[in-house]
N, C-alpha and C positions, 0 to 999 in steps of 0.2 A: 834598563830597568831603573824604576825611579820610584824608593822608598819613601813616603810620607808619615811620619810619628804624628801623632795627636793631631789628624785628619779634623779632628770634631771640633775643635778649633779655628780652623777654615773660613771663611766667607763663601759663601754662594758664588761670588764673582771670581775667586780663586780655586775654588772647587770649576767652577767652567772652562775657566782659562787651561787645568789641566787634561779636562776632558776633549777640550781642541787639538790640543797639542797630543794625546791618547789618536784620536782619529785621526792626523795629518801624517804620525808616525809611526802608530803602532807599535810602541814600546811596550814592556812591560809594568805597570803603575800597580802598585801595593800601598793601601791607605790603611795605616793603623790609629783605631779612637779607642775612646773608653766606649762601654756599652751603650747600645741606642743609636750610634754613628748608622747602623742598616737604616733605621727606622726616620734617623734624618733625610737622609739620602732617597728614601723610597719617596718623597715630597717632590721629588726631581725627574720624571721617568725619564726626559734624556740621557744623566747621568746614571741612574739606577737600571735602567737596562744594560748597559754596560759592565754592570757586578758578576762576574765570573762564580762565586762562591764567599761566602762570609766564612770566617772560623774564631770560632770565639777558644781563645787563649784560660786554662784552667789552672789553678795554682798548680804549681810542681809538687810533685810526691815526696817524701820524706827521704829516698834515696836518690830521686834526682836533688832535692836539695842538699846532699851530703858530696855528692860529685860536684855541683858550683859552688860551694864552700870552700872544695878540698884545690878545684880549679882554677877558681877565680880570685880565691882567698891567694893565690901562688902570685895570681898578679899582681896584686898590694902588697907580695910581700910577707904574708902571712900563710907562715906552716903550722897546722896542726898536729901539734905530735903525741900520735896514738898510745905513743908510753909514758905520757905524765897526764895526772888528771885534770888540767886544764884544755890540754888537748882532745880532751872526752869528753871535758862537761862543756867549752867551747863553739864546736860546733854541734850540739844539742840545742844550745841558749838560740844559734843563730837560727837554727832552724825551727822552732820555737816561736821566735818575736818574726820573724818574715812570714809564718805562716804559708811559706809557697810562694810567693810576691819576689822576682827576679830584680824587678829593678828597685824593691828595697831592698833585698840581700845584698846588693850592690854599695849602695849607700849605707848600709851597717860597716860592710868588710871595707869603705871607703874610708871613713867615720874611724873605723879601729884602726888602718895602720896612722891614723894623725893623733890618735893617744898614746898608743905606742911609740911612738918622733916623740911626740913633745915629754910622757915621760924617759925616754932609754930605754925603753921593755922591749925583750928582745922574746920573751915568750908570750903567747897568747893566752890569757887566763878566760875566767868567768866573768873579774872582776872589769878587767878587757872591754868582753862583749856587752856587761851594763850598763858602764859608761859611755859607750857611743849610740847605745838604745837613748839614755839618758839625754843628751846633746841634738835627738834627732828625734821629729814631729812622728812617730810610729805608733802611738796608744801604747796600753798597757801591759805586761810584757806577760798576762795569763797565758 
């Protein structure tokens, strides 16, 4: 199985080269882009016959983003704790300013445990999740 991230990025000649190596081996090849990646592809019908199925990726819902906060936030290092209101207003903010967007919730809760290092905080506030909004290219935090 051979996962590729931002596919759309690619060259033509590297985009071939894996489609060889797809038909000499028969592996399994997953190519993830930003949207439009199909509609490149379809300019190729050797390669675009090949496409098994597209699936376009939807932001996360407001309780799956409360389980990769509560999850993922565990791997930074950061617990949310549901009995202080930082813990509550916390991951609201995060899920909030991600809007659904996994791999910014990433880099928010990535973002928080290096203000947290760098001040001593050992709890996650609001004030927390601002300042690493603040520090990172996300727009504005409506």
């Amino acid at each position: 199985m051979l996962i590729v991230d931002e596919a759309d990025r690619l060259s033509i000649a590297s985009l071939e080269h894996m489609r060889d190596l797809y038909d000499r081996y028969g592996f399994g090849l997953i190519l993830m882009g930003m949207p439009g990646l199909e509609k490149k592809f379809a300019r190729y019908p050797q390669l675009y016959s090949r496409i098994g199925f597209v699936h376009e990726f939807k932001p996360l819902r407001e309780a799956e983003m409360r389980l990769v906060a509560a999850r993922h936030g565990a791997v930074f290092g950061i617990i949310f704790d549901q009995e202080s209101l930082g813990g509550i207003e916390a991951p609201a903010a995060v899920i909030r300013l991600t809007r659904g967007n996994l791999r910014l919730a990433e880099r928010l809760l990535a973002q928080m445990r290096r203000i947290m290092d760098i001040n001593a905080a050992t709890e996650v506030t609001l004030e927390v999740v601002e300042a690493a909004r603040d520090r990172l290219v996300i727009g504005p935090g409506d």
